[in-house]
C-alpha positions in Angstrom: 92.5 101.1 -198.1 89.7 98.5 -197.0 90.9 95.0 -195.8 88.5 93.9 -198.1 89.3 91.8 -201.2 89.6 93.7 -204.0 86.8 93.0 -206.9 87.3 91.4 -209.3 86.5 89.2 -213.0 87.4 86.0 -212.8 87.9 83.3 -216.0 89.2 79.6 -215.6 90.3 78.2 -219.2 89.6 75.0 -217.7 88.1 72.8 -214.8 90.5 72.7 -211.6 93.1 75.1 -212.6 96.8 74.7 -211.5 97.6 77.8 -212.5 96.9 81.4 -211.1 97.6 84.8 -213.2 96.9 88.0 -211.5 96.3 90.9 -213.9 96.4 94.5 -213.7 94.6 97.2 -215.7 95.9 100.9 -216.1 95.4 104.1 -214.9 91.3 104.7 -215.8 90.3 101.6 -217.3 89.0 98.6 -214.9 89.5 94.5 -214.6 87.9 94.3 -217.9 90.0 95.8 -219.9 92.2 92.3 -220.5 89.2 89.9 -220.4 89.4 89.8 -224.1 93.3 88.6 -224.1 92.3 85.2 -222.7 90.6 83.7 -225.7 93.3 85.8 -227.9 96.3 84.1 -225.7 97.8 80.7 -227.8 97.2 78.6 -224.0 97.0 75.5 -225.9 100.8 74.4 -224.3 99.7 75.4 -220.8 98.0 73.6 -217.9 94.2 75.3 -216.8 94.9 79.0 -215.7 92.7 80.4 -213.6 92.9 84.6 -214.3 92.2 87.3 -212.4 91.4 90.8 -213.4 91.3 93.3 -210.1 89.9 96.0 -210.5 92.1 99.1 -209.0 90.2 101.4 -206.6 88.5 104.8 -206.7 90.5 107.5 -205.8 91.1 111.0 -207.7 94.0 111.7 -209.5 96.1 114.5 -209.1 98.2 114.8 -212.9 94.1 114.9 -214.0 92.7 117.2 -212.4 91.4 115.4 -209.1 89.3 113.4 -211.0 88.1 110.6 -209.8 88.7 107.3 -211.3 90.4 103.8 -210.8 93.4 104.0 -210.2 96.4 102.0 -208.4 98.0 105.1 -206.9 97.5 108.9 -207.4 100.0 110.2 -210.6 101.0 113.8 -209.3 101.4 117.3 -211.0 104.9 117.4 -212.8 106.0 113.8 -212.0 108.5 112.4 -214.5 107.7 109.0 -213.4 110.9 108.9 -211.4 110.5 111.7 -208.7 107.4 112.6 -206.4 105.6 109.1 -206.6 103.0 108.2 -204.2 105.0 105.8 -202.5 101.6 105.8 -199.8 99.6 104.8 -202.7 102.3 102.3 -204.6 102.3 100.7 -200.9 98.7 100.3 -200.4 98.1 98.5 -203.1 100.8 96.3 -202.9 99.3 95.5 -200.0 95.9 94.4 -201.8 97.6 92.5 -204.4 99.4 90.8 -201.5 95.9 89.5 -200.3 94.9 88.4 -203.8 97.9 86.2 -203.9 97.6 84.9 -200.8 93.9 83.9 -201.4 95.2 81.9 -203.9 97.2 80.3 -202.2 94.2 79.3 -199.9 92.6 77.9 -202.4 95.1 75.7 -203.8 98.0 77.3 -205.9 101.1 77.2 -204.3 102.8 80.5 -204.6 105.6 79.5 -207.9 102.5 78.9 -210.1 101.0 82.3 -209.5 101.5 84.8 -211.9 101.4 88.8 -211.7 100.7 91.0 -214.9 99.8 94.7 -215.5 99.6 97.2 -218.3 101.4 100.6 -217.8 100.1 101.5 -213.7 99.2 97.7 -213.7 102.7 96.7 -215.1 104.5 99.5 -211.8 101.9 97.2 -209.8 103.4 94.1 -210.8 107.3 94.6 -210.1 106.4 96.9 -207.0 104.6 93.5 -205.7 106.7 91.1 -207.2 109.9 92.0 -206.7 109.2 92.2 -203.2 106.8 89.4 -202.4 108.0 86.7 -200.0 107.8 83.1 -201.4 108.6 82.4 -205.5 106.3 83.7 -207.8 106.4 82.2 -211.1 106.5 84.8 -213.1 105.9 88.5 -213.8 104.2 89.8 -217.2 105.0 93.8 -217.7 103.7 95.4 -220.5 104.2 99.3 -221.5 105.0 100.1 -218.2 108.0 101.2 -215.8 109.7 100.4 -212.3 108.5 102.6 -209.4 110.0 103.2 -206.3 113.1 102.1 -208.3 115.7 104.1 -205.8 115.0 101.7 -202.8 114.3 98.7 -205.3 118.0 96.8 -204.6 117.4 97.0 -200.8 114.0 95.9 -200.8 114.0 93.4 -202.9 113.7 89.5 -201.8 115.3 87.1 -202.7 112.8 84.5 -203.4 112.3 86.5 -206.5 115.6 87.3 -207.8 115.5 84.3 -210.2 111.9 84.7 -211.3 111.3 85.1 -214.8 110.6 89.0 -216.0 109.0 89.4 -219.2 109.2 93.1 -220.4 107.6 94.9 -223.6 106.9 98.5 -224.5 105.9 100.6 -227.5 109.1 102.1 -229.3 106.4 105.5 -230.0 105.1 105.4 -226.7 103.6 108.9 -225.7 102.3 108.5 -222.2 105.6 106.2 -220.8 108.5 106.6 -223.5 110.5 104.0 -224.3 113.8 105.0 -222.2 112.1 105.0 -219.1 111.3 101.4 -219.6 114.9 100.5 -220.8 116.5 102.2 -217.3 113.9 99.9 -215.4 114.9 96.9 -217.5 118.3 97.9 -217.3 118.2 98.2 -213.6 116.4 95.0 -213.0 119.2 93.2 -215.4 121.8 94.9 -213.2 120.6 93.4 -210.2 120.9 90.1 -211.7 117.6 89.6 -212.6 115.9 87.1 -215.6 114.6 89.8 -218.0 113.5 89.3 -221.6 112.9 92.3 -223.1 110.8 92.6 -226.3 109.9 96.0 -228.0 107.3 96.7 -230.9 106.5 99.5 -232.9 103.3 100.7 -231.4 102.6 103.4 -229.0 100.7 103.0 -225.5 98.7 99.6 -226.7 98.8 95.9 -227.2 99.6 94.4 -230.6 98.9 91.2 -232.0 103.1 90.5 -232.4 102.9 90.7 -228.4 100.2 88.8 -227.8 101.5 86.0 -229.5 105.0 87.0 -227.5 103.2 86.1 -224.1 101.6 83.2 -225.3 104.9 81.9 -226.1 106.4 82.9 -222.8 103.3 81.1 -220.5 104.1 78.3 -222.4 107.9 78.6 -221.2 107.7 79.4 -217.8 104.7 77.0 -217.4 106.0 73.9 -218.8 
């Protein structure tokens, strides 16, 4: 992967923003996919937010065919989610989402008021980051998705983000992740001590309005 920043939308909800959120898309779509949740968001409680959309990179994917489309890391023939991931790829763009955080950082937010969030591959993006970034992190949003790499997860964790706040949801008719797989991960990360809250809807591989209004309430929370 290029050194290079990767692209992305941009939108403050106010002058000078104290606040950072870092938000990634899923497996084909792209960093607009949750533009429209900012103006759906209840933010009225929270300080200025300056969000970030990245948009994943190009590469094909092997569970579709070779494909090519965006995509955080490559999903493989077979994979239950829980064997044969592309670590290579999960690592790489760790890597990138590293450099958007620490550009952030340059530019004024210290590290406990920036915020990672992901749908589904964006969500795997957000705990395989988060859970191992360096400094607090003041929060991580994970929606519909599941904990990779989740055999090395307790050694490779830090502990600058064992009492970061976890806010988990998923779809109780999920097709593409089902709903156990994100129970073991939240599971897991509860075993380990973490601060989970766990909220499930019925809905399948989407967003719903019930949700929404779920992570408004959270911000509000964590950013008070």
């Amino acid at each position: 992967m290029s050194d290079a920043l990767l692209e992305s939308i941009q939108i403050d909800t106010a002058p000078n923003p104290t606040v950072s959120i870092i938000w990634m898309h899923g497996l084909g779509a792209d960093g607009s996919d949750f533009v429209p949740i900012v103006r759906e968001l209840d933010l009225s409680g929270c300080p200025a937010i300056r969000f970030i959309f990245p948009h994943a990179p190009m590469m094909p994917v092997t569970m579709n065919g070779g494909y090519v489309m965006r995509s955080w890391y490559d999903i493989l023939l077979g994979e239950d989610l829980t064997r044969r991931e592309d670590e290579g790829g999960l690592r790489n763009s760790q890597a990138a989402i590293e450099q958007l955080i620490a550009r952030e950082k340059a530019r004024g937010i210290p590290s406990n008021r920036i915020l990672l969030a992901g749908f589904s591959q964006g969500c795997a993006m957000t705990l395989q980051t988060g859970l191992r970034h360096p400094e607090p992190l003041g929060g991580l949003l994970c929606l519909s998705g599941y904990l990779p790499l989740a055999d090395v997860v307790a050694a490779e964790c830090h502990a600058a983000n064992h009492a970061t706040p976890i806010f988990m949801t998923h779809g109780t008719g999920d097709p593409v992740i089902p709903l156990q797989r994100a129970e073991a991960s939240r599971d897991l990360l509860a075993g380990l001590g973490h601060n989970v809250e766990w909220h499930a809807y019925p809905m399948q591989h989407s967003v719903c309005m019930e949700e929404i209004d779920d992570i408004g309430g959270w911000l509000e929370r964590v950013l008070a």
